[in-house]
C-alpha positions as CSV (number, residue, x, y, z in Angstrom):
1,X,10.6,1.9,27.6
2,X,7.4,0.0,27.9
3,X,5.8,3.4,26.6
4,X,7.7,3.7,23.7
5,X,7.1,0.9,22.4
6,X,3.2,0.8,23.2
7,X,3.6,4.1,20.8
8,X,4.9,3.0,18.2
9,X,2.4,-0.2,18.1
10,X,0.1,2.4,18.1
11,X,0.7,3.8,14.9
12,X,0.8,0.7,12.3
13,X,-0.4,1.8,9.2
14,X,-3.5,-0.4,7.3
15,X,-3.4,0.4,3.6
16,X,-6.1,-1.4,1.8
17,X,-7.8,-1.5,-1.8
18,X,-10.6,0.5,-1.9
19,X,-13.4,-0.3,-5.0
20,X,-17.0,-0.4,-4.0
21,X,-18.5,-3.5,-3.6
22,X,-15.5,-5.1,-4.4
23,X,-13.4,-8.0,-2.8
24,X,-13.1,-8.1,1.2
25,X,-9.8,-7.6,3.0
26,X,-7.0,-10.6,2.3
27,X,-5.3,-11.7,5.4
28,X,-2.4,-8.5,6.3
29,X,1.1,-8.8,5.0
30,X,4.2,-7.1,6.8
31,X,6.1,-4.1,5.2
32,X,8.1,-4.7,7.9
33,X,8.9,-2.6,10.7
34,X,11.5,0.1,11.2
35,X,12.9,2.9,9.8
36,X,14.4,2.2,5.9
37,X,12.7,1.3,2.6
38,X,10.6,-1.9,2.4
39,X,9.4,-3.3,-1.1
40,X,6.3,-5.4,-1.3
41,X,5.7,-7.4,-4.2
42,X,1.8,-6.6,-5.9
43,X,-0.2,-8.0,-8.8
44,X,-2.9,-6.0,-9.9
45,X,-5.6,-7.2,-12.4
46,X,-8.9,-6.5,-12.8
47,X,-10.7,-5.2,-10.4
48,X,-8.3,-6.1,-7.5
49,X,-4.8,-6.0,-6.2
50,X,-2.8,-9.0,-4.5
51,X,-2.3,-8.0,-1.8
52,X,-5.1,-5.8,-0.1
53,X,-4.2,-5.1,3.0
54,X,-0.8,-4.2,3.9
55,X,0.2,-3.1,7.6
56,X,3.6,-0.5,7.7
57,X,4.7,1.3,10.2
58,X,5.4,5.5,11.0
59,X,8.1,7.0,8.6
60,X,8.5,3.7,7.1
61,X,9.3,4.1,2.6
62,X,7.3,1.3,0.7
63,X,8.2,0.9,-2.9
64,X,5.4,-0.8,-4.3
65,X,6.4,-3.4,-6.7
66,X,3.4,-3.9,-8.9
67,X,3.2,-6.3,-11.5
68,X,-0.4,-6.0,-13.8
69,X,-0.9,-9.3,-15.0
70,X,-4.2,-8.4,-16.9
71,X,-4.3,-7.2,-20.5
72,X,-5.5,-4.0,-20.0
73,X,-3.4,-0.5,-18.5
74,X,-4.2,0.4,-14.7
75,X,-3.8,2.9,-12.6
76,X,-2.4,2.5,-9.0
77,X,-3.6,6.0,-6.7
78,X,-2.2,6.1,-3.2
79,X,-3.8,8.6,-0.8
80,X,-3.4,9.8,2.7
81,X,-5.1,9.4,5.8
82,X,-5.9,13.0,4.8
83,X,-7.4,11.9,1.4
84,X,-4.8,13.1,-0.4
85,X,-2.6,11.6,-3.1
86,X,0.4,11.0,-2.2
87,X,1.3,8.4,-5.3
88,X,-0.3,8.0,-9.2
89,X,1.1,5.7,-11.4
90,X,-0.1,4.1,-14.7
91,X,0.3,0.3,-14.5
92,X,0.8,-0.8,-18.4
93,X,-0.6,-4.4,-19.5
94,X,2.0,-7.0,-18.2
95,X,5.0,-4.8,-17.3
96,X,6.1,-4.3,-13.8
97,X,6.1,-0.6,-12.1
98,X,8.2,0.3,-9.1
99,X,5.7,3.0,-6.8
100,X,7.5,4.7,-3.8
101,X,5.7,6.3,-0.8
102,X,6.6,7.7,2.3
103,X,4.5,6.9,5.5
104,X,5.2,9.8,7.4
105,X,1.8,10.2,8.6
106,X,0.1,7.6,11.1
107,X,-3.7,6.6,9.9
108,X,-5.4,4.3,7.2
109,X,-3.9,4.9,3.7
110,X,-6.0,3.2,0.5
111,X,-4.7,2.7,-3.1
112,X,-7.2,2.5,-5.7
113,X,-7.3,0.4,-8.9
């Protein structure tokens, strides 16, 4: 039992904004834990998204709940630990955009701006 869950501690997931030389890692927020969908609530404006660093766990959905609060379009990439995208989405001048991935894979994921 002890095992088991020692394993699954094992494989959180740390998704964090990537942008050279931007801002540094905001304190981690929960997606929860479990199997099921999570949503976490995002703003994205220039240059950065609130927040940056998200912790999930294995075969946890997210649906990313982003709302853009600047006054220009953004774009919201999701990839792998594999470096692949795995989510792309335009995020239009102050509308909201609903973004849903699938965490099947333990590792680091990073969304872009």
């Amino acid at each position: 039992m002890k095992r088991k869950t020692a394993g699954r501690l094992a494989v959180l997931f740390v998704l964090q904004f990537v942008f050279a030389g931007c801002a540094h890692l905001q304190k981690p927020v929960s997606a929860g834990t479990g199997a099921g969908t999570k949503v976490v609530e995002m703003t994205a404006e220039s240059y950065k998204f609130t927040p940056n660093n998200i912790w999930a766990t294995e075969g946890g959905v997210i649906v990313f709940r982003i709302k853009n609060v600047s006054s220009i379009t953004h774009d919201f990439t999701l990839k792998n630990p594999d470096g692949r995208t795995i989510a792309d989405s335009d995020l239009p001048a102050g509308k909201t955009t609903e973004v849903r991935a699938d965490f099947s894979k333990p590792g680091r994921y990073e969304y872009l701006l």
